[in-house]
PDB file of N, CA, C and O in Angstrom:
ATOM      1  N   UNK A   1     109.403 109.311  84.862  1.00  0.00           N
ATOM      2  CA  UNK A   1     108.554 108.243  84.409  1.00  0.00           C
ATOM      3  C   UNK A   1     108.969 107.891  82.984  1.00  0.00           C
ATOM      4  O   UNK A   1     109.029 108.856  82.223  1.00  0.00           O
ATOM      5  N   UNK A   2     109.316 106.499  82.392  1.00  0.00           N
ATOM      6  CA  UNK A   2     109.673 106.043  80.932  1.00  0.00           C
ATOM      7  C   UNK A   2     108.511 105.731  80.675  1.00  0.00           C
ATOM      8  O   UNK A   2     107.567 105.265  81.312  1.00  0.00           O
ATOM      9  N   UNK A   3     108.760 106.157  79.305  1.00  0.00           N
ATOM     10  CA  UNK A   3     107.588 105.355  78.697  1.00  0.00           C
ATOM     11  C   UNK A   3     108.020 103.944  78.382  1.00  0.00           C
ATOM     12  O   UNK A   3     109.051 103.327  78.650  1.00  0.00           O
ATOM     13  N   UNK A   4     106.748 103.568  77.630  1.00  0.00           N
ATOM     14  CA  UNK A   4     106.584 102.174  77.366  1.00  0.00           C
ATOM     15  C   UNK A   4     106.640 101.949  76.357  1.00  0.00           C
ATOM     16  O   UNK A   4     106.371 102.867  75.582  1.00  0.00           O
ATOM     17  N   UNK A   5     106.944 100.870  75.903  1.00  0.00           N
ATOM     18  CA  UNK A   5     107.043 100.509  74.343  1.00  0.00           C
ATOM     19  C   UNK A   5     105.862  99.550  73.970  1.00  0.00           C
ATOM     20  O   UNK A   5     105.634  99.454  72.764  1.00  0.00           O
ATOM     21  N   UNK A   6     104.848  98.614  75.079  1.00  0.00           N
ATOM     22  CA  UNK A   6     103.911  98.047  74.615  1.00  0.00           C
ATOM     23  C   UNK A   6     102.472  98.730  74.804  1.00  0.00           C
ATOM     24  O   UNK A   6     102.517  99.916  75.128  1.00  0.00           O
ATOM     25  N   UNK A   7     101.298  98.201  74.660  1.00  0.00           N
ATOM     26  CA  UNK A   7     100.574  98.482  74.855  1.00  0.00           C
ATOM     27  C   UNK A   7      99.394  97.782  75.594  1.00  0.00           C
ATOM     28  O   UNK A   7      98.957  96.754  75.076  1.00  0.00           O
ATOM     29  N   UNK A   8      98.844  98.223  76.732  1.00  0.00           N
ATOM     30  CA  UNK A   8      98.039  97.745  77.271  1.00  0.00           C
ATOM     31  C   UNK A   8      96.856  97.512  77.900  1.00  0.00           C
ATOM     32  O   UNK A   8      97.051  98.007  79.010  1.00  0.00           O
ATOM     33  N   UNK A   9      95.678  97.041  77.892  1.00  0.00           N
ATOM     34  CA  UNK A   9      94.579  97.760  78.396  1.00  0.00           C
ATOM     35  C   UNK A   9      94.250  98.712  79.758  1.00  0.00           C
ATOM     36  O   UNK A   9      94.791  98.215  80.745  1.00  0.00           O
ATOM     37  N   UNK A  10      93.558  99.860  80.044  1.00  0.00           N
ATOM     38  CA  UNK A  10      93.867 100.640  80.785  1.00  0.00           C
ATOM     39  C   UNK A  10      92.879 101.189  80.982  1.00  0.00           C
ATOM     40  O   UNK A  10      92.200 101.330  79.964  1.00  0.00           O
ATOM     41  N   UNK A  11      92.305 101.739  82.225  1.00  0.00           N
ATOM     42  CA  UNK A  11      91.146 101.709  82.419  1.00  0.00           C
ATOM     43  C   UNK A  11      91.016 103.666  82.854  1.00  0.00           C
ATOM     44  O   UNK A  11      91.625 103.974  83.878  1.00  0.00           O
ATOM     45  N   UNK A  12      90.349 104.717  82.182  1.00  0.00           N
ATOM     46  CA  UNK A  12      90.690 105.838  81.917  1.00  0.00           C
ATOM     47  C   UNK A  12      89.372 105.950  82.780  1.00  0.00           C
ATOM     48  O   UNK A  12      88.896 105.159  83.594  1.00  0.00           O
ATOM     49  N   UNK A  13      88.827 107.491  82.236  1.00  0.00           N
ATOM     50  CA  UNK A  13      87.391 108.357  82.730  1.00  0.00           C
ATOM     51  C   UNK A  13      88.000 109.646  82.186  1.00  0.00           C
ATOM     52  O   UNK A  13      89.121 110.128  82.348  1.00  0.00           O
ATOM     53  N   UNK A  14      86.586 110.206  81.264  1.00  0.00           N
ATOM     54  CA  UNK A  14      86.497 111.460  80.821  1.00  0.00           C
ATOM     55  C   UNK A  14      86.443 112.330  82.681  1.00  0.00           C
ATOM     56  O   UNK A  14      86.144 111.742  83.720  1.00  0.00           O
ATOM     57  N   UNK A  15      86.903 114.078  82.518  1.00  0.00           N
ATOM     58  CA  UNK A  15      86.760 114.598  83.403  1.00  0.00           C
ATOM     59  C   UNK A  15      86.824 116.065  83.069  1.00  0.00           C
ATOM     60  O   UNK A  15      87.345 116.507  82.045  1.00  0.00           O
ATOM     61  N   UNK A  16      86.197 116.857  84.106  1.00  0.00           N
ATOM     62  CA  UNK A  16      86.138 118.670  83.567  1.00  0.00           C
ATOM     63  C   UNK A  16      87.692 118.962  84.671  1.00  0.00           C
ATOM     64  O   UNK A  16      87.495 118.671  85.851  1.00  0.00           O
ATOM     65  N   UNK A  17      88.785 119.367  84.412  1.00  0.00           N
ATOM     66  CA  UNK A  17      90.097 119.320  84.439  1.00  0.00           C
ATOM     67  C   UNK A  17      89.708 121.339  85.489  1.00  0.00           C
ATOM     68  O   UNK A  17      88.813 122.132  85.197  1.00  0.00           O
ATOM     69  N   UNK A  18      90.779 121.492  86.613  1.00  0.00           N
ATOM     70  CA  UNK A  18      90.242 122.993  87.407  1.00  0.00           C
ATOM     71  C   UNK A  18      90.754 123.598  85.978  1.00  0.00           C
ATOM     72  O   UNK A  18      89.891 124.130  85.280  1.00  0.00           O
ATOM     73  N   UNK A  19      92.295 123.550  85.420  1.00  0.00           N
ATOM     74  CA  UNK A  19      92.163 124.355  84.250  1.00  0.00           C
ATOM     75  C   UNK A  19      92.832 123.784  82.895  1.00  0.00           C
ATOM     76  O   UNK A  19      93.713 122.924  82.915  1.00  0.00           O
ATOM     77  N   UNK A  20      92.234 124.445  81.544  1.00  0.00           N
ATOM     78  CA  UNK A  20      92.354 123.917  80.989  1.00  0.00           C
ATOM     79  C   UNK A  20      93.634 124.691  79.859  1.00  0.00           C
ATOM     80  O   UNK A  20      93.888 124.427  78.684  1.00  0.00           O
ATOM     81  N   UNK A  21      94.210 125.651  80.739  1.00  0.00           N
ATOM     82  CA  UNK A  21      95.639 126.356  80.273  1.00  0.00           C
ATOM     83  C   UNK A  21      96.454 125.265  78.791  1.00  0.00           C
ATOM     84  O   UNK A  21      97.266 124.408  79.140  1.00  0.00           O
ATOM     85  N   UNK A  22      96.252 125.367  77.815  1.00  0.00           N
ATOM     86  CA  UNK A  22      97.280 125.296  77.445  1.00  0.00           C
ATOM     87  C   UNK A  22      96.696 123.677  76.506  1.00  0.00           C
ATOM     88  O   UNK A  22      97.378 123.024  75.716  1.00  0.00           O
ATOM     89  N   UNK A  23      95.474 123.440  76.876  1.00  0.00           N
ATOM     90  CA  UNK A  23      94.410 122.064  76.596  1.00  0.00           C
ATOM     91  C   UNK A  23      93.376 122.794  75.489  1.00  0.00           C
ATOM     92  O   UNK A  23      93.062 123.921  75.107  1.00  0.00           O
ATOM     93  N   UNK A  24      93.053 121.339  75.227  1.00  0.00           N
ATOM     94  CA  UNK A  24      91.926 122.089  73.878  1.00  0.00           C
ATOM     95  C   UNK A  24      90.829 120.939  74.896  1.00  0.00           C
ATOM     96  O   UNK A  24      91.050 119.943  75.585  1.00  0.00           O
ATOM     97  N   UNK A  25      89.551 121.762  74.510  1.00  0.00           N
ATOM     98  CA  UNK A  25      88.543 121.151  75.009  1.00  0.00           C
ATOM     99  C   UNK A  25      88.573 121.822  76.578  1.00  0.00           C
ATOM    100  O   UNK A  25      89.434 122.415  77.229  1.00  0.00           O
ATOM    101  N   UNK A  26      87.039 121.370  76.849  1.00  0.00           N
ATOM    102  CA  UNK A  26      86.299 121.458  78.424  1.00  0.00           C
ATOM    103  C   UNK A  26      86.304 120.239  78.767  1.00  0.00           C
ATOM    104  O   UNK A  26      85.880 120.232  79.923  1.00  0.00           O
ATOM    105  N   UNK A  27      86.532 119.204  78.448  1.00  0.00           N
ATOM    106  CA  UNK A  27      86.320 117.773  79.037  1.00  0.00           C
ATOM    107  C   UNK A  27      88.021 117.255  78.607  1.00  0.00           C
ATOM    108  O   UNK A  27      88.682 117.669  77.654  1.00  0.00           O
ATOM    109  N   UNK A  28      88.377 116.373  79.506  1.00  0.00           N
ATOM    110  CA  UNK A  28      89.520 115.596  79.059  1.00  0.00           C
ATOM    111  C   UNK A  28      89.649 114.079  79.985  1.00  0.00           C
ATOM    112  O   UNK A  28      89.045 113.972  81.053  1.00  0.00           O
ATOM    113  N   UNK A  29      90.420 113.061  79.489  1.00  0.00           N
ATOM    114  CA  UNK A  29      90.517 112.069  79.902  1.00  0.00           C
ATOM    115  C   UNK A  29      92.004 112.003  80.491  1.00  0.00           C
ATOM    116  O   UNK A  29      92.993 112.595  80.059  1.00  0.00           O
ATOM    117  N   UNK A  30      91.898 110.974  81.789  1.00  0.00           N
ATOM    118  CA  UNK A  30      92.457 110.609  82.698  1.00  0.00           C
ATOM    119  C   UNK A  30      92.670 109.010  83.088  1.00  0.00           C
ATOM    120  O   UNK A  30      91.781 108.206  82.806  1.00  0.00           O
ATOM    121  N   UNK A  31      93.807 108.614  83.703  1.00  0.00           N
ATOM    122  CA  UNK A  31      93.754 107.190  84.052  1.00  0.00           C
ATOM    123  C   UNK A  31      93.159 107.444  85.267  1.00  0.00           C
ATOM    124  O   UNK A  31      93.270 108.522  85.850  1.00  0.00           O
ATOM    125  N   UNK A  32      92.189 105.986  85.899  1.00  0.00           N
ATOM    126  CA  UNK A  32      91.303 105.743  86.725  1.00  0.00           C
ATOM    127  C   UNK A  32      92.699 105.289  88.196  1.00  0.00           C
ATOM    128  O   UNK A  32      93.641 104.502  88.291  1.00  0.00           O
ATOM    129  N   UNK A  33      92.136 106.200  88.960  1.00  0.00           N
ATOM    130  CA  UNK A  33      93.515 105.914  90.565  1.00  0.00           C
ATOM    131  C   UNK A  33      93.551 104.247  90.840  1.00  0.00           C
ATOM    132  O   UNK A  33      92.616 103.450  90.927  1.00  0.00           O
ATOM    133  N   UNK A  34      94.596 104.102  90.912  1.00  0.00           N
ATOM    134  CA  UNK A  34      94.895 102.866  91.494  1.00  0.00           C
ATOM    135  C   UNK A  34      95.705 101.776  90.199  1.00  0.00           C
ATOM    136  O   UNK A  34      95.569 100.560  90.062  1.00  0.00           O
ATOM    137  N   UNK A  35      96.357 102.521  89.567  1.00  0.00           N
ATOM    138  CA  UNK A  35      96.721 101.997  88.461  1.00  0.00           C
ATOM    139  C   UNK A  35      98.091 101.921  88.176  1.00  0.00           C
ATOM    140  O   UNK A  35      98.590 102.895  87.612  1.00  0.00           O
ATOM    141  N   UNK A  36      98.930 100.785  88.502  1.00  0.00           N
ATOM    142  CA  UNK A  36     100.479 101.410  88.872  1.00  0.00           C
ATOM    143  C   UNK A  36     101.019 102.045  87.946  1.00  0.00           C
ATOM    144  O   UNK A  36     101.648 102.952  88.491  1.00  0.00           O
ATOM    145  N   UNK A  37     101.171 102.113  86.625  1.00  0.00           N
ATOM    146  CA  UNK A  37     101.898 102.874  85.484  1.00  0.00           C
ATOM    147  C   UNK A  37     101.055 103.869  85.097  1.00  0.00           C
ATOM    148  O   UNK A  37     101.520 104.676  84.292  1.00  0.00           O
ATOM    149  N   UNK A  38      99.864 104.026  85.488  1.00  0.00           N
ATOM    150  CA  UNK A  38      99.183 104.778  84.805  1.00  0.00           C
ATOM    151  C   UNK A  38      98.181 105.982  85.973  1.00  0.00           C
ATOM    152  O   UNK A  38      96.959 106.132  85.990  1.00  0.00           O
ATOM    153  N   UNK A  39      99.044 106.554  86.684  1.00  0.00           N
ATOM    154  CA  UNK A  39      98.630 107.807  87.665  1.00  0.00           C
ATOM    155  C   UNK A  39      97.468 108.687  87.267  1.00  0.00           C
ATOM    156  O   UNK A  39      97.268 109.165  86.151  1.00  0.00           O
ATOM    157  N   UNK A  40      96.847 108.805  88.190  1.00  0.00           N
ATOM    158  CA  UNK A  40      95.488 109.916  87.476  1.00  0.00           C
ATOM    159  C   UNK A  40      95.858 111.216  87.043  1.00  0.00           C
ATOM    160  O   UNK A  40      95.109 111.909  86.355  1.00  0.00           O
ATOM    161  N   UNK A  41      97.269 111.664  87.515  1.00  0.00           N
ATOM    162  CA  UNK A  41      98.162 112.688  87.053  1.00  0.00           C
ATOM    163  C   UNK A  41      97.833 113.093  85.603  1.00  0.00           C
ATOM    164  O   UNK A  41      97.582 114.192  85.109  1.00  0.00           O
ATOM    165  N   UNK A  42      97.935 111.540  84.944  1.00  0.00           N
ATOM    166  CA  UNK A  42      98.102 112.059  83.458  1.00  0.00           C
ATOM    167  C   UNK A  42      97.186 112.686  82.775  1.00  0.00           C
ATOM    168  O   UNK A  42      96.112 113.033  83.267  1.00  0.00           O
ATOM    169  N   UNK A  43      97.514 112.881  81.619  1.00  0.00           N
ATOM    170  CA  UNK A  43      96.325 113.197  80.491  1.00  0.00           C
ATOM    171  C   UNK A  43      96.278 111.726  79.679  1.00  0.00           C
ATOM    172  O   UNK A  43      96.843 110.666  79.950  1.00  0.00           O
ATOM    173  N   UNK A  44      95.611 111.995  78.861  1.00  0.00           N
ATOM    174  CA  UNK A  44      95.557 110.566  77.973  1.00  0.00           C
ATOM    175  C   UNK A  44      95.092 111.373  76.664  1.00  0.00           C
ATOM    176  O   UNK A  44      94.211 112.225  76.552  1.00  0.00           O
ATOM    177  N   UNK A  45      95.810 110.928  75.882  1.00  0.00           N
ATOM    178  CA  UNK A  45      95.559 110.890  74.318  1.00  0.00           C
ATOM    179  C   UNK A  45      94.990 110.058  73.395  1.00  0.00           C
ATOM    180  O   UNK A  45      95.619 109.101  72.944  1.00  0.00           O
ATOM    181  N   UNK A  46      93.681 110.355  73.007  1.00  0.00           N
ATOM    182  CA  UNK A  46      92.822 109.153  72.438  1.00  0.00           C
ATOM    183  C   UNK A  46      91.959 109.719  72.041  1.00  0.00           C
ATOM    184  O   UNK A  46      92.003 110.939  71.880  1.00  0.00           O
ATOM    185  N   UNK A  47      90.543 108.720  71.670  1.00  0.00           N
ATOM    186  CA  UNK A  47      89.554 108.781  70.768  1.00  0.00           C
ATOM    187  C   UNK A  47      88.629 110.379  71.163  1.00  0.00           C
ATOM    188  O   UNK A  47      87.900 110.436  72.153  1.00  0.00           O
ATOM    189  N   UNK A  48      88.792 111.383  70.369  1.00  0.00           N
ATOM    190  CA  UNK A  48      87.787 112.562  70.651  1.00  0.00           C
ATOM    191  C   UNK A  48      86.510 112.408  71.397  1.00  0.00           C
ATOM    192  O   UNK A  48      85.911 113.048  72.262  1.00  0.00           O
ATOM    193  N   UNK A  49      86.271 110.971  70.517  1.00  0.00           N
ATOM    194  CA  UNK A  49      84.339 110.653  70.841  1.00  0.00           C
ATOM    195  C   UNK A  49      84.550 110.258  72.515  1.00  0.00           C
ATOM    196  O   UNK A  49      83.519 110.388  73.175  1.00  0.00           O
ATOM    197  N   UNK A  50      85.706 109.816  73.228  1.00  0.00           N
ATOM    198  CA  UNK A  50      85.402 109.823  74.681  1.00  0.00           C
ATOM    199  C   UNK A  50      85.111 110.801  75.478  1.00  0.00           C
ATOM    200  O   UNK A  50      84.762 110.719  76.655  1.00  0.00           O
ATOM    201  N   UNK A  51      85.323 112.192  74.520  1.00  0.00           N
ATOM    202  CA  UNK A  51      85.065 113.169  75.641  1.00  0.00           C
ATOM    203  C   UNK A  51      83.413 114.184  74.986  1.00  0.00           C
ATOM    204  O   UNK A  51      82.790 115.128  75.473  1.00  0.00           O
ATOM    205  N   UNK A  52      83.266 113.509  73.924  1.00  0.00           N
ATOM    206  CA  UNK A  52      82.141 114.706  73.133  1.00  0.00           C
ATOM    207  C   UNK A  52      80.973 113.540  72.950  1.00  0.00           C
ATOM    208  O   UNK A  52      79.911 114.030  72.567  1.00  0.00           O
ATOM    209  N   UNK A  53      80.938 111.902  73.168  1.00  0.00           N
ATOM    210  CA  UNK A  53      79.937 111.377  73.094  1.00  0.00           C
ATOM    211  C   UNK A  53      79.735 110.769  74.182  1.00  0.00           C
ATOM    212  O   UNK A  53      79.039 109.763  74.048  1.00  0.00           O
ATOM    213  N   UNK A  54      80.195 111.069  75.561  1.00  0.00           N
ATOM    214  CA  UNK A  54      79.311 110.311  76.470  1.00  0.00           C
ATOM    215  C   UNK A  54      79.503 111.326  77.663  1.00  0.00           C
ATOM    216  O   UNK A  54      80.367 112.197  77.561  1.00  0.00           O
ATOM    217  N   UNK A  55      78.540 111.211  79.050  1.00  0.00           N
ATOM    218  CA  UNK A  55      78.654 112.011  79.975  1.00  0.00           C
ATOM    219  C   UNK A  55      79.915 112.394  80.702  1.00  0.00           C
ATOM    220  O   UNK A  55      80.789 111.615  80.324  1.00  0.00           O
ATOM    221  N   UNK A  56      80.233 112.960  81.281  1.00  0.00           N
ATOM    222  CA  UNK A  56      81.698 113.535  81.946  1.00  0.00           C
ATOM    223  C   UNK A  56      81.642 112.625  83.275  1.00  0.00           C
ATOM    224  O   UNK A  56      80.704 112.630  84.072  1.00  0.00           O
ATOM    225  N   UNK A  57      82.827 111.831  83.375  1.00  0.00           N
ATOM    226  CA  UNK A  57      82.574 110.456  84.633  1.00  0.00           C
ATOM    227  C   UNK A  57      82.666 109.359  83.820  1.00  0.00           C
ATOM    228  O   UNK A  57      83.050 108.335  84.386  1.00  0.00           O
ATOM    229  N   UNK A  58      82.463 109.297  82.849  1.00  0.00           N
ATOM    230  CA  UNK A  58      82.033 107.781  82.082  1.00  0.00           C
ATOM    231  C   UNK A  58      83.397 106.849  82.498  1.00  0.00           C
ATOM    232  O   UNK A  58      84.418 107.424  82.875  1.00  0.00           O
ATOM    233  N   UNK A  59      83.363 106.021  82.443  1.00  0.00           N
ATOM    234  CA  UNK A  59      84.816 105.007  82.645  1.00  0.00           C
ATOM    235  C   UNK A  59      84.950 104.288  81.229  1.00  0.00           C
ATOM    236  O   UNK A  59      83.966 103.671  80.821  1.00  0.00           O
ATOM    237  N   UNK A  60      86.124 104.330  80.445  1.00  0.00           N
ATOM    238  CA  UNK A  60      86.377 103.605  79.363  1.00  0.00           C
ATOM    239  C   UNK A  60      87.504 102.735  80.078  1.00  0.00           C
ATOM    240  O   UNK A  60      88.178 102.865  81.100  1.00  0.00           O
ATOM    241  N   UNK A  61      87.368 101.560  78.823  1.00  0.00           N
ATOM    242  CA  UNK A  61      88.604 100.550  79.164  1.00  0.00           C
ATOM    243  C   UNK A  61      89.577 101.078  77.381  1.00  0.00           C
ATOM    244  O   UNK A  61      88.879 101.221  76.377  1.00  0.00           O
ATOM    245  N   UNK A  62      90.737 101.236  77.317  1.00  0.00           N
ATOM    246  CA  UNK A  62      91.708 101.583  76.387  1.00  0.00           C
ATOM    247  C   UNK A  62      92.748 100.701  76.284  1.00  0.00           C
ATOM    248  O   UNK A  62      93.057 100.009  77.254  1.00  0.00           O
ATOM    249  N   UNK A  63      93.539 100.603  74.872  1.00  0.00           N
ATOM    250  CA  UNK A  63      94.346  99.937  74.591  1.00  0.00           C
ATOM    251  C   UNK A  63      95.594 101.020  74.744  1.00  0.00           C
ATOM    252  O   UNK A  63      95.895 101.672  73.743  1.00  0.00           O
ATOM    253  N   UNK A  64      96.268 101.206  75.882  1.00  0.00           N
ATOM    254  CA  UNK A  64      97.316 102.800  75.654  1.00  0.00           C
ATOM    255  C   UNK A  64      98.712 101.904  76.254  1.00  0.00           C
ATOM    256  O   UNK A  64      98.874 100.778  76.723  1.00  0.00           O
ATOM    257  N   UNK A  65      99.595 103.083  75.952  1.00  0.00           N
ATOM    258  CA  UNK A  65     101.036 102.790  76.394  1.00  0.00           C
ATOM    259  C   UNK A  65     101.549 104.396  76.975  1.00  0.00           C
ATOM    260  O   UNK A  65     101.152 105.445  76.467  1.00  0.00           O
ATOM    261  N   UNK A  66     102.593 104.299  78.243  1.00  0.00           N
ATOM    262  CA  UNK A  66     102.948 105.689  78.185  1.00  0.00           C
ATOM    263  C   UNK A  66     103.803 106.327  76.857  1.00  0.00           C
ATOM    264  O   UNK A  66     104.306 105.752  75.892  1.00  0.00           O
ATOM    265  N   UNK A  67     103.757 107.543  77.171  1.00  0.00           N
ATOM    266  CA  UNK A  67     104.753 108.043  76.086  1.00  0.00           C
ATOM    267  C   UNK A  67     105.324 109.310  76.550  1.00  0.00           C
ATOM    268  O   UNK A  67     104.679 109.802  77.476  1.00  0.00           O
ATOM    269  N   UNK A  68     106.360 109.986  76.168  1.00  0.00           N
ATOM    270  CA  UNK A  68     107.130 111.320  75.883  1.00  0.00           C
ATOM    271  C   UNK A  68     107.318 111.981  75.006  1.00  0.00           C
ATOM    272  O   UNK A  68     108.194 112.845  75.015  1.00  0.00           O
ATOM    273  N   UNK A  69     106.532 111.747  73.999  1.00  0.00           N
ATOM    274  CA  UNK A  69     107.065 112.236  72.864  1.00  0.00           C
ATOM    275  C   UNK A  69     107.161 113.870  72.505  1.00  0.00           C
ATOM    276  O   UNK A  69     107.869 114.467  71.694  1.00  0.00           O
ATOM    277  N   UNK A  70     106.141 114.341  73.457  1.00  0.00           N
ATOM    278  CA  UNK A  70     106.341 115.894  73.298  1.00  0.00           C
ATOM    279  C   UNK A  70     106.816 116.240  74.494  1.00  0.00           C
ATOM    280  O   UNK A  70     106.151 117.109  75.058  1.00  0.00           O
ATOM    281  N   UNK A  71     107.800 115.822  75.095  1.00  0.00           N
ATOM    282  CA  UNK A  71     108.222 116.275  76.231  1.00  0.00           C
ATOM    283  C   UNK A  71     107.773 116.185  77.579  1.00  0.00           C
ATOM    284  O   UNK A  71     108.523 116.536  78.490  1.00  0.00           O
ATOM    285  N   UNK A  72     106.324 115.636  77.863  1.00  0.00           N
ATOM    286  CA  UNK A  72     105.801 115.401  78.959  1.00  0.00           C
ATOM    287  C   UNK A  72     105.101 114.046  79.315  1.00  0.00           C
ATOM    288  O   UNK A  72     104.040 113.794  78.743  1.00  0.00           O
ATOM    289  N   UNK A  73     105.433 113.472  79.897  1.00  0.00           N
ATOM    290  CA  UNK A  73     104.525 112.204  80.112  1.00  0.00           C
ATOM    291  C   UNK A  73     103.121 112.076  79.522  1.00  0.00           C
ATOM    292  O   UNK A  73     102.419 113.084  79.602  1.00  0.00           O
ATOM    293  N   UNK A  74     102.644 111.069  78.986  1.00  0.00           N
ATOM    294  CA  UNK A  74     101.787 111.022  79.525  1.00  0.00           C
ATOM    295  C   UNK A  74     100.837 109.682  78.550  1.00  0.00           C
ATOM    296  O   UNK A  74     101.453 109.337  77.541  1.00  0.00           O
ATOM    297  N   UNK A  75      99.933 109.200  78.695  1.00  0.00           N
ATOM    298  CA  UNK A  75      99.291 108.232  77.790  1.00  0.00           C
ATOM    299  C   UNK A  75      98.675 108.440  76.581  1.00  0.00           C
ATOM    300  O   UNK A  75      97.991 109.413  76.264  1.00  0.00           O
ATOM    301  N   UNK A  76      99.042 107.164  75.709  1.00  0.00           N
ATOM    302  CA  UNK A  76      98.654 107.476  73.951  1.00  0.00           C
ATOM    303  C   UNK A  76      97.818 105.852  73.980  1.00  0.00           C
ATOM    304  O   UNK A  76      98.056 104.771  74.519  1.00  0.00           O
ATOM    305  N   UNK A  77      96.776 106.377  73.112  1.00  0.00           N
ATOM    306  CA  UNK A  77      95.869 105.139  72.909  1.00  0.00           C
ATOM    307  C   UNK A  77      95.524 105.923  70.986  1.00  0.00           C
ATOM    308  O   UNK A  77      95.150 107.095  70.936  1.00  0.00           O
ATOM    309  N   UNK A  78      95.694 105.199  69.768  1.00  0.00           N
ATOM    310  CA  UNK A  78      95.029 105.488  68.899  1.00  0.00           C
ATOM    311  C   UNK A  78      93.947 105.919  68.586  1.00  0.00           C
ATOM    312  O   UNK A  78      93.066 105.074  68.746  1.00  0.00           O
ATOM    313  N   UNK A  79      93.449 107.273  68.041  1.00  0.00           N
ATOM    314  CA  UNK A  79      92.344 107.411  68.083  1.00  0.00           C
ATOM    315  C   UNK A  79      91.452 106.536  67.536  1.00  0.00           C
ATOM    316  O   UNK A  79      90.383 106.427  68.137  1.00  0.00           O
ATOM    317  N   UNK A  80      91.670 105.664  66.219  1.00  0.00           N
ATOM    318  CA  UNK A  80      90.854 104.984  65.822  1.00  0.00           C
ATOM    319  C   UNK A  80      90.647 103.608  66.374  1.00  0.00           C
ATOM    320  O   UNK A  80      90.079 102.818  65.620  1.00  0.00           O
ATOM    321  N   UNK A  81      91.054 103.125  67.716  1.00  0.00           N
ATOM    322  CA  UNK A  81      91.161 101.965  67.874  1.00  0.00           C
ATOM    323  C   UNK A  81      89.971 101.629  68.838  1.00  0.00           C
ATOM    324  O   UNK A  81      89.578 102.608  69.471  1.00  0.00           O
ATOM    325  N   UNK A  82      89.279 100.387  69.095  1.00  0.00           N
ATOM    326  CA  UNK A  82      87.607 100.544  69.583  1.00  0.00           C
ATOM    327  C   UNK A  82      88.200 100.631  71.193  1.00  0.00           C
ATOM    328  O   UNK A  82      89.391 100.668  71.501  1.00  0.00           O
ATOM    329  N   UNK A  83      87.068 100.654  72.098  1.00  0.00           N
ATOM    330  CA  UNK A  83      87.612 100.668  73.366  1.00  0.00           C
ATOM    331  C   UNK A  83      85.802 100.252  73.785  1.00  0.00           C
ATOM    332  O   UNK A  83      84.739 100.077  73.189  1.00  0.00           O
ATOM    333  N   UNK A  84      86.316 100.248  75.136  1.00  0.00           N
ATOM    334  CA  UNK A  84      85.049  99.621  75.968  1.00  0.00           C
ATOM    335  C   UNK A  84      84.345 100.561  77.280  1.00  0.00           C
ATOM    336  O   UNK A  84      84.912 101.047  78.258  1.00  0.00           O
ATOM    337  N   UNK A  85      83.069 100.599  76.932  1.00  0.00           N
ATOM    338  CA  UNK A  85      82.529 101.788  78.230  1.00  0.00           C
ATOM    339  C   UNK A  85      82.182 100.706  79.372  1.00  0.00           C
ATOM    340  O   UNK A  85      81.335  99.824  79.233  1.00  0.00           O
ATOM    341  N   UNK A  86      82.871 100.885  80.382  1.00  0.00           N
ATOM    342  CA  UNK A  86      83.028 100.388  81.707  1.00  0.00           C
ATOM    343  C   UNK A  86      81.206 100.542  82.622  1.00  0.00           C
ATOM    344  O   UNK A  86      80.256  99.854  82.994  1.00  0.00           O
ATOM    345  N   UNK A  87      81.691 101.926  82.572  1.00  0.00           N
ATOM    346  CA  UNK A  87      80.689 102.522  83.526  1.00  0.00           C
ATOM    347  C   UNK A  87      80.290 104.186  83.433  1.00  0.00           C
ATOM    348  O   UNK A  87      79.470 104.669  84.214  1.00  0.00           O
TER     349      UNK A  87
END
């Protein structure tokens, strides 16, 4: 999978992950299935407050792009950048 060089809106959900080996946190975010570049596979890298200020399930909308930068796939959205609660 390449990453991307733009960025685009993307529609995620906080989730309790079976393990969290090697993760910080009990909650983490995910892209929402059905998303062609963006597999529920991933992790997503973004705003803390999506996973410590709203219920586990929530649906955000994000401004992200893929990336590699540490060696593994996966999605980057700025932490400081606003985003939108779906559902």
């Amino acid at each position: 999978m390449a990453k991307t060089s733009h960025y685009t809106l993307v529609l995620v959900e906080s989730f309790n992950p079976i393990s969290t080996s090697g993760r910080h946190g009990k909650v983490h975010v995910r892209p929402v299935a059905g998303q062609h570049l963006f597999p529920p596979t991933l992790f997503v890298e973004c705003s803390k407050s999506l996973t410590t200020d709203y219920p586990v399930g929530t649906q955000f909308r994000i401004r992200a792009k893929l990336s590699d930068v540490k060696g593994t796939p996966f999605v980057y959205s700025y932490f400081d950048w606003p985003f939108e609660v779906v559902k």
